[in-house]
C-alpha positions as CSV (number, residue, x, y, z in Angstrom):
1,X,-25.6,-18.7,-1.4
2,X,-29.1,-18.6,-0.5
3,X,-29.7,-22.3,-2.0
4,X,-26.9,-23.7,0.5
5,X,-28.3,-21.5,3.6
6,X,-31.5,-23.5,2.2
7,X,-29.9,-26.7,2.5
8,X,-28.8,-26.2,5.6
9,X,-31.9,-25.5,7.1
10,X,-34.0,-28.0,4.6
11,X,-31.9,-30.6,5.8
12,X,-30.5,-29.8,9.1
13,X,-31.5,-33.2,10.4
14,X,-30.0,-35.2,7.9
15,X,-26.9,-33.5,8.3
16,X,-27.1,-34.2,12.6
17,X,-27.8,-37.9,11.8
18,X,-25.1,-38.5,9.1
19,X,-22.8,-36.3,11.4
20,X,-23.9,-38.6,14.5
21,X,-23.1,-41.8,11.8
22,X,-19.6,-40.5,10.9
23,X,-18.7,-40.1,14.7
24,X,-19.8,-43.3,15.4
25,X,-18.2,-44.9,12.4
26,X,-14.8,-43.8,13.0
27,X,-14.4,-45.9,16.5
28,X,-16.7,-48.6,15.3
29,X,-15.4,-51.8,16.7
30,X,-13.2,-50.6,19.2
31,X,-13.5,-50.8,23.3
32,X,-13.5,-47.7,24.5
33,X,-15.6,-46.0,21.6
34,X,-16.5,-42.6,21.4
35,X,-14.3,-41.9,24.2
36,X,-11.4,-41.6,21.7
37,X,-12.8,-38.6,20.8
38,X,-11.6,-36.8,24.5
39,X,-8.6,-39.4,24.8
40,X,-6.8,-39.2,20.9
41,X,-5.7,-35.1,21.6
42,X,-5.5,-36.0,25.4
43,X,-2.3,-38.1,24.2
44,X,-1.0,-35.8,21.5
45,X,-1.3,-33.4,24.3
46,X,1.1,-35.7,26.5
47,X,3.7,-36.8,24.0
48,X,4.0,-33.4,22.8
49,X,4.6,-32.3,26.6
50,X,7.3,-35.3,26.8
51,X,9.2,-34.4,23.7
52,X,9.1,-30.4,23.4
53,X,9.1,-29.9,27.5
54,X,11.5,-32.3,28.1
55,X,14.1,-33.5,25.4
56,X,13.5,-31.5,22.1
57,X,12.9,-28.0,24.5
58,X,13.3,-25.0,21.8
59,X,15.6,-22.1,22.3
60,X,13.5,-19.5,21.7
61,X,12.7,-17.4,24.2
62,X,9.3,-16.9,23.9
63,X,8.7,-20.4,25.9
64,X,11.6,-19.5,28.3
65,X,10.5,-20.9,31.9
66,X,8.1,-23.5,32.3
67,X,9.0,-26.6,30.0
68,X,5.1,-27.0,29.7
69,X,4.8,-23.8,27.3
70,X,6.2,-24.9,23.8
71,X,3.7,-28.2,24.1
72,X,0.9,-25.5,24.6
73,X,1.8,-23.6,22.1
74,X,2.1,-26.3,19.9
75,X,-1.1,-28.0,20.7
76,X,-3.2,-24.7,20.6
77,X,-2.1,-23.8,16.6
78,X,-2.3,-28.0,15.9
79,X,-5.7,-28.4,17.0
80,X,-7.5,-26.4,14.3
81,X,-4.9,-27.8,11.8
82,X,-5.8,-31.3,12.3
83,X,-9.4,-30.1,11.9
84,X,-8.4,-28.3,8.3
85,X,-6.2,-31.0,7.1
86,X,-9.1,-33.5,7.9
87,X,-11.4,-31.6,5.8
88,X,-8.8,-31.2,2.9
89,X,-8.1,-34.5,2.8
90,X,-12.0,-36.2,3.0
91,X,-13.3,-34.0,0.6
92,X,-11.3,-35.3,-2.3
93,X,-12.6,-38.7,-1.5
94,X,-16.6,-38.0,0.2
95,X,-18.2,-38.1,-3.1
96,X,-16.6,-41.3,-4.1
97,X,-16.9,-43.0,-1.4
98,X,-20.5,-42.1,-0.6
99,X,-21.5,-42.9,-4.5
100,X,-23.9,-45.6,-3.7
101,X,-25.9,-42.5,-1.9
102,X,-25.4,-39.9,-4.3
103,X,-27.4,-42.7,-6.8
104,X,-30.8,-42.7,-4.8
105,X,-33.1,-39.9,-6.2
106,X,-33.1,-36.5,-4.9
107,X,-30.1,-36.9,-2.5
108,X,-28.9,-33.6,-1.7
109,X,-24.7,-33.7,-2.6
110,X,-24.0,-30.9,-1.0
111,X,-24.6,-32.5,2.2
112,X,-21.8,-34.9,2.2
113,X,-19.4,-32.2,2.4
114,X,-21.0,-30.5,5.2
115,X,-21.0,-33.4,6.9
116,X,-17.1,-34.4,6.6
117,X,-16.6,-30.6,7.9
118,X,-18.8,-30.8,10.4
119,X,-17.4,-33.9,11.7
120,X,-14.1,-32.9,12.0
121,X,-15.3,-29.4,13.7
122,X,-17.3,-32.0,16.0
123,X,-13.6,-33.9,16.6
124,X,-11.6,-30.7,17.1
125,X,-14.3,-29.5,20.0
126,X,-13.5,-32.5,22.2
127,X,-9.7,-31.4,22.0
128,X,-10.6,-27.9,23.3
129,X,-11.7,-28.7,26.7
130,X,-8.6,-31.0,26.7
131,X,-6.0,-28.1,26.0
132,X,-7.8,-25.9,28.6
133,X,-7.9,-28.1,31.0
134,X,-4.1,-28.7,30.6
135,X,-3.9,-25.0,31.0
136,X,-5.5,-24.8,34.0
137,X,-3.8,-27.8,35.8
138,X,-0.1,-26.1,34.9
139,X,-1.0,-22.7,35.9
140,X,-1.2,-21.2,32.5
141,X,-3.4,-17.9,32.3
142,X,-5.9,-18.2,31.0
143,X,-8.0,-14.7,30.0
144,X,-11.3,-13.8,28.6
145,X,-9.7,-13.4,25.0
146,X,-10.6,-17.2,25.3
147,X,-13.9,-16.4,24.2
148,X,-13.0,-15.1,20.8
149,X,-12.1,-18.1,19.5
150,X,-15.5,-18.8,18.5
151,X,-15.7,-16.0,16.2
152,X,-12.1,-17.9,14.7
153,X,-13.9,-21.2,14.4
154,X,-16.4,-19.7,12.7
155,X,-14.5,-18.3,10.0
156,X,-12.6,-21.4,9.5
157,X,-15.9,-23.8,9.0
158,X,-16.6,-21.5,6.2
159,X,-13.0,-21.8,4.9
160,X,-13.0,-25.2,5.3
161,X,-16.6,-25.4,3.3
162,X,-15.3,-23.5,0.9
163,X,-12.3,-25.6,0.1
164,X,-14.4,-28.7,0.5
165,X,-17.2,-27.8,-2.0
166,X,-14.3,-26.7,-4.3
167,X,-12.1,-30.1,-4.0
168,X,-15.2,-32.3,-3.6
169,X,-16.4,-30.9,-7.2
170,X,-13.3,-31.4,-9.1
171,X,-11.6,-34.9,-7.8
172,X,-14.6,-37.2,-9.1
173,X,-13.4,-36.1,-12.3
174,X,-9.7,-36.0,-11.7
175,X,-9.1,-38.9,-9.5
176,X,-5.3,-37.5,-8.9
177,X,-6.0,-34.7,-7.2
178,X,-6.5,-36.8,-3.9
179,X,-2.9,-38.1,-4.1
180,X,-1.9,-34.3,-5.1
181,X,-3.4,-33.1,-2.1
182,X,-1.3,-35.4,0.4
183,X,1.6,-33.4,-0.7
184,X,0.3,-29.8,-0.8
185,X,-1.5,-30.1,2.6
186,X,2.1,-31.1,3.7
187,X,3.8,-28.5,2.5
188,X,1.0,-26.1,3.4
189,X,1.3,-27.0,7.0
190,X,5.0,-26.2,7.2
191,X,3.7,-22.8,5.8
192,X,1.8,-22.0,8.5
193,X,3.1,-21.3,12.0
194,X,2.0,-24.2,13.8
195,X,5.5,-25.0,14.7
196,X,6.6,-21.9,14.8
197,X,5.9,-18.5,16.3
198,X,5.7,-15.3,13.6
199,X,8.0,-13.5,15.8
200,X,11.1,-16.6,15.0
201,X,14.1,-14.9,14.2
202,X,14.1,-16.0,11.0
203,X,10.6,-14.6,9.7
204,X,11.6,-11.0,11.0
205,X,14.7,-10.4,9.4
206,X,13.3,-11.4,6.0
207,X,10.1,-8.9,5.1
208,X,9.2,-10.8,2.2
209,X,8.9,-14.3,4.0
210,X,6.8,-12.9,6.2
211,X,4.9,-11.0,3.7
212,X,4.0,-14.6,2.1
213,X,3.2,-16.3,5.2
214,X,0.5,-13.6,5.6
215,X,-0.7,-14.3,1.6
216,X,-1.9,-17.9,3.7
217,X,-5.3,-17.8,5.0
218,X,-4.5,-20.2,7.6
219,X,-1.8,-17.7,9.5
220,X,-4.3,-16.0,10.5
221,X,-6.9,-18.0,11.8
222,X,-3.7,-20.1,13.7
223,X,-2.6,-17.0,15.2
224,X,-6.3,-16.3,16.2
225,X,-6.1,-19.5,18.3
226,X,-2.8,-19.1,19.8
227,X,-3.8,-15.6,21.1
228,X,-6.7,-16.7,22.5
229,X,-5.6,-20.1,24.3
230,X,-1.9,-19.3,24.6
231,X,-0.9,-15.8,24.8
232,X,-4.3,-14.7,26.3
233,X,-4.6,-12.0,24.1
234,X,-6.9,-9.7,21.6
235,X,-7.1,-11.9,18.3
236,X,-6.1,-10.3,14.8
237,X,-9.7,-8.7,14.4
238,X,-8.0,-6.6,11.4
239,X,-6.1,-9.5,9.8
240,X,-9.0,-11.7,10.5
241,X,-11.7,-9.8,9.1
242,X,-10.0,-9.9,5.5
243,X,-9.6,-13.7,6.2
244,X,-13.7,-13.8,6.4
245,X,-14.0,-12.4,3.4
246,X,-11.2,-14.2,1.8
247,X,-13.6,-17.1,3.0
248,X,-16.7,-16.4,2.3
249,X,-15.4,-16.0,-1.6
250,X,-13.9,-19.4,-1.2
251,X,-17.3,-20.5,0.1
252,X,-19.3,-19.1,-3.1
253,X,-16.6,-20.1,-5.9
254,X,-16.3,-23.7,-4.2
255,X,-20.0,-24.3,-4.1
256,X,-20.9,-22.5,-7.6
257,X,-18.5,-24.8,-9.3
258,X,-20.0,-27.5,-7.0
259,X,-23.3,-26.4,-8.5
260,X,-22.1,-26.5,-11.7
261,X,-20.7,-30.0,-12.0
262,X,-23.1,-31.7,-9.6
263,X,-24.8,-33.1,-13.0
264,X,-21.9,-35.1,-13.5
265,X,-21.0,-36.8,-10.1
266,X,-24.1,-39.9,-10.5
267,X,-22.0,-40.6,-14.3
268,X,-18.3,-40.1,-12.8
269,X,-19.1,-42.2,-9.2
């Protein structure tokens, strides 16, 4: 662990300028740019306004009244998903992709998935501001409780490292665990309640459902977020705190086995 604090301090700006590259590489070529960044969740935001406000509107009562507060909802448990599915899905491809790099002498590997992460935390900021301001312009309340989403950003980035390192490592060897991913990020998003509350009728009659949806890391950290944008209330500190630690150990088994098979990436690439 202290080599990667190392790394990120030894090359904190390499990591801003290939952050700063990915950004701009993703609306290369297009006419309104960066400003894609602001106006991709400012339209996720709308359509899922027009379809969940207006002609899919859920029965549960938890969004009873305005037709605005499933979309919220929604958007506030989405956000950080798109950011983690991002990540997931990058990783089993950054090392390959970036091969040509990983050749020149000395490169540090480790950087690249930093900088996917990074990227996509970068990505899910700009949607922030969006959701707020949504918030604000339908009278949602908003509360202080706001603020403590950093503290359940933080704890996913190191998550999402974790995973990264981990996935990163083992697809240059085993190309099919890119196309395996695909399907498990699918499955794992239906597993976490993005779409649904924890308090659906469903997950309270049946203990052991909910008892597995709390085995997933990401329940926590979604719920995190909806308390603190949605519901305007204290996050899971409890819950949470055991999702730090949970991972930080993802963090040090994904990077020691990066460690491990970094000798092998320049042959497999």
């Amino acid at each position: 662990m202290k080599n990667l604090l190392k790394v990120f301090s030894d090359y904190r700006m390499l990591i801003r300028t290939l952050v700063g590259r990915e950004l701009k590489a993703r609306y290369r070529g297009s006419v309104l740019g960066f400003f894609w960044s602001f106006l991709n969740p400012l339209l996720l935001l709308v359509v899922y306004t027009v379809v969940f406000g207006f002609i899919l509107r859920p029965r549960d009562p938890t969004f009873s009244g305005s037709p605005f507060n499933y979309a919220l909802f929604l958007f506030s448990g989405l956000l950080p998903w798109i950011w983690f599915s991002g990540c997931v899905l990058e990783s089993t491809t950054v090392l390959l992709i970036n091969g040509n790099i990983l050749k020149k002498v000395m490169f540090p590997a480790e950087v690249l998935p930093i900088v996917s992460v990074t990227a996509n935390f970068v990505n899910f900021s700009f949607g922030i501001p969006i959701l707020i301001a949504f918030e604000i312009i339908l009278g949602h309340p908003i509360t202080l409780y706001i603020l403590l989403s950093i503290i359940v950003m933080f704890i996913q980035y190191i998550f999402s490292l974790g995973i990264s390192f981990f996935l990163a490592s083992l697809s240059v060897n085993y190309r099919d665990l890119q196309h395996l991913m695909v399907n498990i990020v699918t499955l794992w998003f239906f597993s976490t309640p993005i779409i649904y509350p924890m308090t659906f009728g469903v997950i309270n009659r049946h203990k052991w459902l909910k008892f597995l949806l709390y085995l997933n890391p990401l329940t926590h950290l979604v719920e995190g977020y909806q308390r603190a944008f949605y519901y305007g209330r204290m996050i899971p500190y409890k819950r949470l705190t055991v999702t730090f630690i949970v991972a930080f150990i993802f963090l040090w088994i994904g990077y020691w086995i990066f460690d491990k098979l970094r000798d092998t990436f320049v042959e497999e690439v």
